[in-house]
C-alpha positions as CSV (number, residue, x, y, z in Angstrom):
1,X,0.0,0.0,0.0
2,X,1.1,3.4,-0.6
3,X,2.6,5.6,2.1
4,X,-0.3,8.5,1.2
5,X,-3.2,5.7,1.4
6,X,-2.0,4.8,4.5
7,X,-1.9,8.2,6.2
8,X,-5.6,8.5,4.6
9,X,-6.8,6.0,6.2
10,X,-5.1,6.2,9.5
11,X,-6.6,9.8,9.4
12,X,-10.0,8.3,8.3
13,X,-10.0,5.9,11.4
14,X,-8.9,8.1,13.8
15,X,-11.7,10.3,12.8
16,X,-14.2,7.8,12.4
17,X,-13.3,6.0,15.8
18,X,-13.1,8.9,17.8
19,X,-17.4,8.6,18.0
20,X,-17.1,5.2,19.1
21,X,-15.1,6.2,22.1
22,X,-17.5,8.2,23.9
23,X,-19.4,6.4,26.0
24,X,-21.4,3.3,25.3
25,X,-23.9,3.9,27.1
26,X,-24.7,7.1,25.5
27,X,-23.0,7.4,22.0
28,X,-25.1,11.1,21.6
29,X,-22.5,12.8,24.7
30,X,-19.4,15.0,22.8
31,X,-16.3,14.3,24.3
32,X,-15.7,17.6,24.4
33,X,-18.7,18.8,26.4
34,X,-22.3,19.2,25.8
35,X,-21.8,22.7,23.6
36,X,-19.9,20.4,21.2
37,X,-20.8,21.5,17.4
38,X,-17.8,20.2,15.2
39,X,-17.1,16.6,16.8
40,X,-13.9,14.6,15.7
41,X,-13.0,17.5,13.6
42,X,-11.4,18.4,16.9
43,X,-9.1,16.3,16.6
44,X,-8.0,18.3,13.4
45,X,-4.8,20.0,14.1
46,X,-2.3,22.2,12.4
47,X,0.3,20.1,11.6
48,X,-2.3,16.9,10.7
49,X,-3.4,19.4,8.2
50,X,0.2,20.2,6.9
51,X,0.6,16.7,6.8
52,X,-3.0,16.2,4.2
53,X,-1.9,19.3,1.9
54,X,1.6,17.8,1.2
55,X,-0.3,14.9,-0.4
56,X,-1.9,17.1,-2.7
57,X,-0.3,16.4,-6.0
58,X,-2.3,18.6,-8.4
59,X,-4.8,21.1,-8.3
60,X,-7.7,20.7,-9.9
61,X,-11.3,23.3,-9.1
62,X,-14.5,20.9,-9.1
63,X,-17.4,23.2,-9.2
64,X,-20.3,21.2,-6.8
65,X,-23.0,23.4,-7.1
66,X,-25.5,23.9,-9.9
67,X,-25.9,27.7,-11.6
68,X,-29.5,28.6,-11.1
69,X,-30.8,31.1,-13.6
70,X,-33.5,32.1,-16.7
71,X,-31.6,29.8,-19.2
72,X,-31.7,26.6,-16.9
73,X,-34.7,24.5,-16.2
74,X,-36.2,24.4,-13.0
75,X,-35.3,20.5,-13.0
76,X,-32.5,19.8,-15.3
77,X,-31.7,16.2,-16.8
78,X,-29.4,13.7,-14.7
79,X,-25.9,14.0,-15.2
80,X,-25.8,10.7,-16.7
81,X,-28.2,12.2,-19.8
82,X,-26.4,15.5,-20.5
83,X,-23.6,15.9,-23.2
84,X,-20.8,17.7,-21.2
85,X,-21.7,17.8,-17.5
86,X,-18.8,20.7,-17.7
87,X,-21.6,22.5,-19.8
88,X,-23.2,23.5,-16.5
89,X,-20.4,24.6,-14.1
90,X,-19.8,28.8,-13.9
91,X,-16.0,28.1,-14.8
């Protein structure tokens, strides 16, 4: 396995396990306190974020949202019907 998969997932399971170690008997309770709104994005620091941008290894822009305006239908067709889904991004 690659040295950047592995990082990924020992980032994705420290993340992911850090809800299963509240308590058991009450899997709702923050272990950081009942005004809790972010979760295991605690654990986020600055240098595990260093550590994620180094593995960036070229930058691409993926525009998620959907340009609403007079020349698009309320409901346009799935992705999987359209020509060039790029048709539809604002870049």
């Amino acid at each position: 396995m690659k040295p950047h998969v592995k990082r990924l997932a020992a980032v994705f399971l420290a993340l992911s396990t850090s809800i299963t170690m509240a308590d058991e008997n009450d899997w709702t309770k923050s272990l950081w306190g009942e005004n809790d709104e972010i979760g295991a994005a605690n654990l986020m620091s600055a240098d595990l974020t260093k550590e994620a941008a180094g593995l960036v290894k070229e930058g691409k822009v993926y525009s998620l949202g959907l340009i609403l305006d007079s020349n698009v239908p309320a409901f346009p067709p799935p992705f999987h019907e359209r020509d060039d889904p790029t048709a539809w991004s604002s870049q």
